[in-house]
C-alpha positions as CSV (number, residue, x, y, z in Angstrom):
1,X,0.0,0.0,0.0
2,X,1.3,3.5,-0.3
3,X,2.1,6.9,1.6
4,X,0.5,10.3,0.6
5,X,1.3,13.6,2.2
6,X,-2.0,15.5,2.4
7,X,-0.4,19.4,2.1
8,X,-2.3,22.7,1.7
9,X,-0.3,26.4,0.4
10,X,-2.6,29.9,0.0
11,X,-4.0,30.5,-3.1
12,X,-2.1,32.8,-5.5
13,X,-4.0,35.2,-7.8
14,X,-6.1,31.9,-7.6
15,X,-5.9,28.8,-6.4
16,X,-5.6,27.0,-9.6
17,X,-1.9,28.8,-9.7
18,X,-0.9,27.0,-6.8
19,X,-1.4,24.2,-8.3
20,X,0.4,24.8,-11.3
21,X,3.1,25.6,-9.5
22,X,2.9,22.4,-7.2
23,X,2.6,20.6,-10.4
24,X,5.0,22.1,-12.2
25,X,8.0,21.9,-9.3
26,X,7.5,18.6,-8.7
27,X,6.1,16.5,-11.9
28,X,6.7,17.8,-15.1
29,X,10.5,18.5,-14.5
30,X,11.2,15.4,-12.9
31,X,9.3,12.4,-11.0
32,X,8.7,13.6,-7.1
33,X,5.7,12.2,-7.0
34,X,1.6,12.0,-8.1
35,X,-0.5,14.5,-7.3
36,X,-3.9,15.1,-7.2
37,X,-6.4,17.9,-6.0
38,X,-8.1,17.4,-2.5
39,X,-11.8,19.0,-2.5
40,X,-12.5,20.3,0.6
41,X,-16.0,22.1,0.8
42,X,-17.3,25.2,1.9
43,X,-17.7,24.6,5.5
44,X,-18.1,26.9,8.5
45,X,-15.7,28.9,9.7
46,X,-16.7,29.7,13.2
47,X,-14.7,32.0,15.8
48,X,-11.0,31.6,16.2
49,X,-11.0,30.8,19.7
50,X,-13.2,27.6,18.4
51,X,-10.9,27.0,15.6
52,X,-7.9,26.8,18.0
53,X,-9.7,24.6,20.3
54,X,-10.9,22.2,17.1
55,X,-7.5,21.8,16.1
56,X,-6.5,20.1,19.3
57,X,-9.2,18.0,19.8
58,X,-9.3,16.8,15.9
59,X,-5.4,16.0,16.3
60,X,-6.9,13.3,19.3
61,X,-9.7,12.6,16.8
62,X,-7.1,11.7,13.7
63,X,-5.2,9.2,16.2
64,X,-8.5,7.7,17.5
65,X,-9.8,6.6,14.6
66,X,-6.4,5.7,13.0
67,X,-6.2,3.3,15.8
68,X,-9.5,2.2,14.9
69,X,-9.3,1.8,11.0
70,X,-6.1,-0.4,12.2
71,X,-7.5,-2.2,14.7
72,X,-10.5,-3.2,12.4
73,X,-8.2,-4.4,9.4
74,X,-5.4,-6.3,11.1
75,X,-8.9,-8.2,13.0
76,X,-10.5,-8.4,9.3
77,X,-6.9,-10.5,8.4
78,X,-7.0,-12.6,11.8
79,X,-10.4,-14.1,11.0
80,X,-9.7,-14.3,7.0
81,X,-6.6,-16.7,8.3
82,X,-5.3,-16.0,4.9
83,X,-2.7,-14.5,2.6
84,X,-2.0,-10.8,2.1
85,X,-3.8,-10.4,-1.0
86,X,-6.8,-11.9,0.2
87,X,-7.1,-9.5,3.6
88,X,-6.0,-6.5,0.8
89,X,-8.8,-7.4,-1.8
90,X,-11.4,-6.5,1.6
91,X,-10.6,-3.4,2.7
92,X,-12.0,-0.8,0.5
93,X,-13.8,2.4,0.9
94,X,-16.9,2.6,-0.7
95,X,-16.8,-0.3,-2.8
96,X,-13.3,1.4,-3.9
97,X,-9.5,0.2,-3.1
98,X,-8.1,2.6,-0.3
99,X,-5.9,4.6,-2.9
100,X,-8.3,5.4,-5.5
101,X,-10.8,6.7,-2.6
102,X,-8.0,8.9,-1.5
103,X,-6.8,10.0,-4.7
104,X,-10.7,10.7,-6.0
105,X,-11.7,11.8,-2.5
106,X,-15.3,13.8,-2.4
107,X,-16.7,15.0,0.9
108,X,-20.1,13.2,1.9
109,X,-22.4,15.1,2.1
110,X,-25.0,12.8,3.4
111,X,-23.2,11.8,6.5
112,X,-21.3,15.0,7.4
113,X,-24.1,17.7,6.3
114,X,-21.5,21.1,5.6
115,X,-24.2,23.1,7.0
116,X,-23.4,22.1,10.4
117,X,-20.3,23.5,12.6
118,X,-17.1,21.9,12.5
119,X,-17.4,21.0,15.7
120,X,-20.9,19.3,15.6
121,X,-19.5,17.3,12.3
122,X,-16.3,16.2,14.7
123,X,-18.9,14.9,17.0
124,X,-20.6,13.0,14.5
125,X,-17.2,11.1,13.4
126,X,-16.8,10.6,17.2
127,X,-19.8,9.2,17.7
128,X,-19.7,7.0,15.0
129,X,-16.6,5.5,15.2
130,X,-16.7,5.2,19.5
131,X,-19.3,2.8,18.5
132,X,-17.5,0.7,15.7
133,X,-14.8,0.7,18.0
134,X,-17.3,-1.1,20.6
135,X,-19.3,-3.0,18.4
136,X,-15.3,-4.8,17.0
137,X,-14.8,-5.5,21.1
138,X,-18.3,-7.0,21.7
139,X,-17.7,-9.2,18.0
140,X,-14.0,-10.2,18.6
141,X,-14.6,-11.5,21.9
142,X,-17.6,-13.9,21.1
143,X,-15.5,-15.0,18.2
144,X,-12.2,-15.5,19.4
145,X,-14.1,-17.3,22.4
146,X,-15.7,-19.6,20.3
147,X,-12.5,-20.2,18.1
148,X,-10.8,-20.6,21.0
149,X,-12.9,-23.5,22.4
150,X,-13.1,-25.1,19.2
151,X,-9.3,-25.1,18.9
152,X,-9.0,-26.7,22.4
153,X,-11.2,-29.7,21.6
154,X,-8.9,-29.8,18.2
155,X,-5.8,-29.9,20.4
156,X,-7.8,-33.0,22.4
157,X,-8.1,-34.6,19.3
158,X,-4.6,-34.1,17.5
159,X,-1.1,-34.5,18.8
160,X,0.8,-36.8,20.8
161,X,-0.4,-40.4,21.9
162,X,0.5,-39.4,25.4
163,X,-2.3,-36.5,25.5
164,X,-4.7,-36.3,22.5
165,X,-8.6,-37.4,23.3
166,X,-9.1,-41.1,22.5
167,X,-12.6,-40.6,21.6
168,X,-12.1,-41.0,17.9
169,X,-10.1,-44.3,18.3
170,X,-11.1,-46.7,20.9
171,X,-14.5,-48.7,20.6
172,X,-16.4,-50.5,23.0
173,X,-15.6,-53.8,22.6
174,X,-11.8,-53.1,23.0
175,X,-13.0,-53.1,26.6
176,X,-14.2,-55.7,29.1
177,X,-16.6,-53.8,30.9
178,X,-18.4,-54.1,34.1
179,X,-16.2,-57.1,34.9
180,X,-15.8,-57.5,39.0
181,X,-12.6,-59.3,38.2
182,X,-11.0,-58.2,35.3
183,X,-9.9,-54.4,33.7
184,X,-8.9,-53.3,30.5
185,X,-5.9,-50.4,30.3
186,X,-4.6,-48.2,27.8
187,X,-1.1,-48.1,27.1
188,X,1.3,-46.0,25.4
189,X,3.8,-48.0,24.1
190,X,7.3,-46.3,22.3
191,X,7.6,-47.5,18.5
192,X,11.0,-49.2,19.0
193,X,8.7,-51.8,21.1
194,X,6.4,-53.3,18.9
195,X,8.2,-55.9,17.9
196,X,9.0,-57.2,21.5
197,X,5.5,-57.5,22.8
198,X,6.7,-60.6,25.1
199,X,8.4,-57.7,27.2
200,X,5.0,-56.3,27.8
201,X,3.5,-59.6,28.0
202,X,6.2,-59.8,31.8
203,X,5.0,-56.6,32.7
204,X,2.3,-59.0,34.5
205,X,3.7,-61.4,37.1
206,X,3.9,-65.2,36.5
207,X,0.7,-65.6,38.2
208,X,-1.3,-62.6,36.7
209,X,-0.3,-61.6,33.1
210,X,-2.1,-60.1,30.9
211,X,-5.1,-61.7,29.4
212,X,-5.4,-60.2,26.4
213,X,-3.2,-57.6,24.3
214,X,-4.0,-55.3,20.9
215,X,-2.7,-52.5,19.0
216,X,-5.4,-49.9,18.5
217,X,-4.0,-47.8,17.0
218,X,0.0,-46.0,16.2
219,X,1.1,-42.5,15.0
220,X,4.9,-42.0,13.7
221,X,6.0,-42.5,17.7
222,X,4.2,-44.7,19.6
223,X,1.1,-46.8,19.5
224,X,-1.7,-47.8,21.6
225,X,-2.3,-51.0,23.2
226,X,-5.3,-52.5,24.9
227,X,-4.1,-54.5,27.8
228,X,-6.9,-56.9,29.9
229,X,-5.5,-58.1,33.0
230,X,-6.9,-59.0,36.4
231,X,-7.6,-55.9,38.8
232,X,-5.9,-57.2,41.5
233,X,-2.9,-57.2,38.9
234,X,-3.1,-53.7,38.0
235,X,-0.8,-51.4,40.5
236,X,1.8,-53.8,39.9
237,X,1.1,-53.5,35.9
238,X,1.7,-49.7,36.1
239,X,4.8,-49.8,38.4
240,X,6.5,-52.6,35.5
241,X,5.2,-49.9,32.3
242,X,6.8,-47.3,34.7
243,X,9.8,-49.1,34.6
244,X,10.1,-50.1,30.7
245,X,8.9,-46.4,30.2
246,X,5.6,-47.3,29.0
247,X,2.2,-44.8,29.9
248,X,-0.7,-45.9,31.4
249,X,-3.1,-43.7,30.1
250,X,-5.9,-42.8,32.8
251,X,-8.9,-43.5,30.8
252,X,-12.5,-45.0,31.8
253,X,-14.4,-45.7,28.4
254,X,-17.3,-43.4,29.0
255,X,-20.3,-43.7,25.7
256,X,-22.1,-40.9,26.8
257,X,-18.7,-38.8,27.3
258,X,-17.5,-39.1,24.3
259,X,-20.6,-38.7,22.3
260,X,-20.9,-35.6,24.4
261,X,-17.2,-33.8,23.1
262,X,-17.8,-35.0,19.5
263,X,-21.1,-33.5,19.9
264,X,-19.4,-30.2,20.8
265,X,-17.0,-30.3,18.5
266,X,-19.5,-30.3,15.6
267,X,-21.5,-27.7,17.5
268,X,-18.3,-25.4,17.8
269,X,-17.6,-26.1,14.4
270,X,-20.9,-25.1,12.8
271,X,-21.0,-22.1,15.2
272,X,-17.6,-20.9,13.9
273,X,-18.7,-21.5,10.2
274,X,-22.7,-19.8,10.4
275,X,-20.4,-17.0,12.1
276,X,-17.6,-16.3,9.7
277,X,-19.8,-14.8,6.9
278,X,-21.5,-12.3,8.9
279,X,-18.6,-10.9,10.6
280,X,-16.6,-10.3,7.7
281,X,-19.3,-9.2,6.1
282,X,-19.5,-6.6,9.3
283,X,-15.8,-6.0,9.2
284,X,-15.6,-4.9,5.3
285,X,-18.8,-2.8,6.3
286,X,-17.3,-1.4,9.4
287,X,-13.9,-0.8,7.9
288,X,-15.1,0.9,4.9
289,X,-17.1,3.7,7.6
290,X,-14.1,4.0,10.1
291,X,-11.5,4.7,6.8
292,X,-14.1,7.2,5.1
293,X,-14.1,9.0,8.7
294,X,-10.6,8.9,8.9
295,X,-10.4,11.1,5.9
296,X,-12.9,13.2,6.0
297,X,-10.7,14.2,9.4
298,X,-7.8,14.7,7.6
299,X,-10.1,17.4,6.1
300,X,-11.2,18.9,8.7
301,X,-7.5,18.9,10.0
302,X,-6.2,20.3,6.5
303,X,-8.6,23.2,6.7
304,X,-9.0,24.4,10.2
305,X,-5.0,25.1,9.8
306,X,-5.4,26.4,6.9
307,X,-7.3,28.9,8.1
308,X,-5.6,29.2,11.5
309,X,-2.1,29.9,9.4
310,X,-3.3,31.7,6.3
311,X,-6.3,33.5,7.7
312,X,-9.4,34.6,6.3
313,X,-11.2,34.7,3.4
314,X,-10.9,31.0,2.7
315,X,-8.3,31.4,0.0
316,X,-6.3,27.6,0.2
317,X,-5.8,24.4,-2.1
318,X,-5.2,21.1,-0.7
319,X,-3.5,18.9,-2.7
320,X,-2.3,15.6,-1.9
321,X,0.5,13.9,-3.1
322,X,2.1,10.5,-3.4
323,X,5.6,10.5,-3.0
324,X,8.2,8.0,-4.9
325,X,9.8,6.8,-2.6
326,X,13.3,7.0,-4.3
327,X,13.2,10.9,-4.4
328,X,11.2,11.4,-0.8
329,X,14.3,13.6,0.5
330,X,14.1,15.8,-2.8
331,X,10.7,16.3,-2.5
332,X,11.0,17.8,1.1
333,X,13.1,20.1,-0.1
334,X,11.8,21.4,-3.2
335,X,8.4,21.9,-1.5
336,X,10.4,23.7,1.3
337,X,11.7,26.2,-1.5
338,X,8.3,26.0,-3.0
339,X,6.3,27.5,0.0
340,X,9.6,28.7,2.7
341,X,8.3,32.2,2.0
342,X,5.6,31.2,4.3
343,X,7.1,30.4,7.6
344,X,10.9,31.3,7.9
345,X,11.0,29.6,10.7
346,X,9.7,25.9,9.9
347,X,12.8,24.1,9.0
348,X,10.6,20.9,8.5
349,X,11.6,19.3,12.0
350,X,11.8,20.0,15.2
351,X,13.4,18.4,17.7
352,X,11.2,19.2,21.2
353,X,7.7,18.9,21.2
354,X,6.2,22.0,21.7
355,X,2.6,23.3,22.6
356,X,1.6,25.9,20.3
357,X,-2.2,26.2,20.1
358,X,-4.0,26.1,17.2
359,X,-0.7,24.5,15.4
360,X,-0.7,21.0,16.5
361,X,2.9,20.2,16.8
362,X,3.0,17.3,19.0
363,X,4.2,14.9,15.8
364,X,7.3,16.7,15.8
365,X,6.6,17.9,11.9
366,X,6.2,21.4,11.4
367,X,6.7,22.8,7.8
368,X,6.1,26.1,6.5
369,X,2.8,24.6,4.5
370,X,0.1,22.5,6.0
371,X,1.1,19.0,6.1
372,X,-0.3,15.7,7.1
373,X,0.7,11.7,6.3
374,X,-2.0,9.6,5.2
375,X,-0.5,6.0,5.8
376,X,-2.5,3.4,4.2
377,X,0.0,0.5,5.2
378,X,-2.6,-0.8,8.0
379,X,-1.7,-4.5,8.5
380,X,1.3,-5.8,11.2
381,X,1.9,-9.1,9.1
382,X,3.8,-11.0,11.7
């Protein structure tokens, strides 16, 4: 995904020349980077005192729902279990892929009426994205509960010989049930023993061996062995398998049991898969609101210090460009000869945060044009 820098520079005679000029300093006469026009609307000015206080709280706003956007994606790439490209192809913006809504960004009008205050319309973003934000909390933890159980049970049912459920491989009549005299055991026995089942045959004594002996069933270590012998046999059984490094596995064959777990196992499992659909569907929804917020604060951002540094009438363009990243360096500087006429002072960085109102510095940029990053890398592959 790529990198923009969302800028805005006073209009010249108009605001087409400032364009021009952007245009013409950094793509005609070499290959800085794409451009395209950012339309901003009309909206309200209000007081200056308000616009100073806006430009804090919007700066709070921008990292908010940034976290958000973020936090919705990377969770949209966790359920999809999948590749890159997969995750990619569902995170668009209005039916759109991230960059061309950027790119060919239009205010909505519909959702953040321009007739309202700047302030009321930052409330609105608020409001909407708090509640995606809660809505993603409530959603992942039924989800990741249920996944979690399901993968539990799987964990019972895979693995070592040692551990795994036995559900799926031992049958009632490998047992001898409801004998007063006689018991059936399970027992783990290494591979490099198969072939010297007399050995297990003297884990009985001379006067109790084991009745009856059978492979159930082996994996690429071990296998498992039925072993009928009488009860009064069976401490001294375990001590002898102790001793040759066998297991006893502690096992009663229980129908109802197991029926029970493979019951909840396919319950789980439908559960996760009748879930699936409707949360992605909820997390392409969901993502596609938080990311069209997002912007529209960057917006907001890009003109309430517009008109906090260039003053009033309204007389700004925004542009937003897409740096290469080869010539990112150049590009700094020829938009700092481009526009240094503005601010003397900006430099491009400065080292100490400092608290000037109305001019959001706490990111440590400051340039003598307005200037915001618009990162669209959103996913933390691991």
């Amino acid at each position: 995904m790529a990198e923009f820098w969302l800028i805005s520079a006073p209009g010249e005679k108009t605001c087409q020349q400032t364009w021009d000029k952007l245009m013409a300093s950094t793509t005609r006469n070499n290959n800085l980077s794409t451009n395209n026009k950012f339309n901003i609307p009309d909206l309200k000015v209000g007081t200056l005192d308000v616009l100073v206080g806006l430009s804090d709280e919007l700066a709070k706003l921008d990292s908010f729902v940034e976290s958000v956007v973020k936090k919705v994606s990377q969770y949209m790439a966790d359920v999809l279990e999948d590749t890159k490209d997969k995750v990619q192809e569902n995170l668009l913006a209005n039916g759109v892929d991230l960059v061309t809504y950027i790119t060919r960004f239009q205010w909505d009008m519909a959702k953040y009426p321009i007739k309202q205050s700047l302030k009321n319309i930052s409330e609105i973003i608020t409001k909407q994205v708090t509640q995606i934000d809660n809505d993603l909390k409530a959603r992942a933890s039924a989800y990741n509960n249920l996944k979690g159980n399901l993968q539990n049970l799987e964990r019972k049912n895979a693995g070592s010989l040692l551990t795994r459920s036995l559900a799926d491989i031992v049958k009632r009549e490998d047992f001898v049930l409801d004998s007063e005299y006689l018991i059936t055991l399970l027992v783990v026995v290494p591979k490099g023993w198969f072939s010297l089942l007399n050995v297990v045959y003297h884990l009985g004594s001379h006067d109790n061996p084991p009745f009856f002996f059978s492979l159930l069933f082996e994996d690429q270590e071990s296998g498992l062995f039925s072993v009928t012998l009488f009860r009064k046999a069976m401490d001294d059984f375990r001590h002898k398998a102790r001793e040759c490094k066998f297991t006893v596995r502690d096992f009663q064959y229980n129908e109802e049991e197991m029926k029970a777990d493979k019951e909840e196992m396919t319950r789980l499992s439908t559960d996760k898969k009748k879930q699936f659909g409707p949360l992605v569907r909820w997390l392409k929804v969901n993502f596609s609101e938080a990311f069209i917020a997002w912007i529209h604060i960057k917006a907001l951002r890009v003109f309430v210090e517009s008109v906090l540094r260039y003053g009033l009438p309204v007389n700004f363009q925004a542009m937003l460009l897409q740096p290469n990243k080869k010539n990112m360096k150049k590009l700094r500087e020829v938009l700092y000869d481009l526009y240094k006429h503005l601010d003397s002072s900006a430099t491009g960085i400065i080292d100490v945060a400092m608290d000037i109102p109305g001019l959001n510095l706490s990111q440590q940029e400051y340039y003598p044009y307005v200037y915001y990053k618009i990162d669209c890398n959103l996913l933390d592959f691991k």
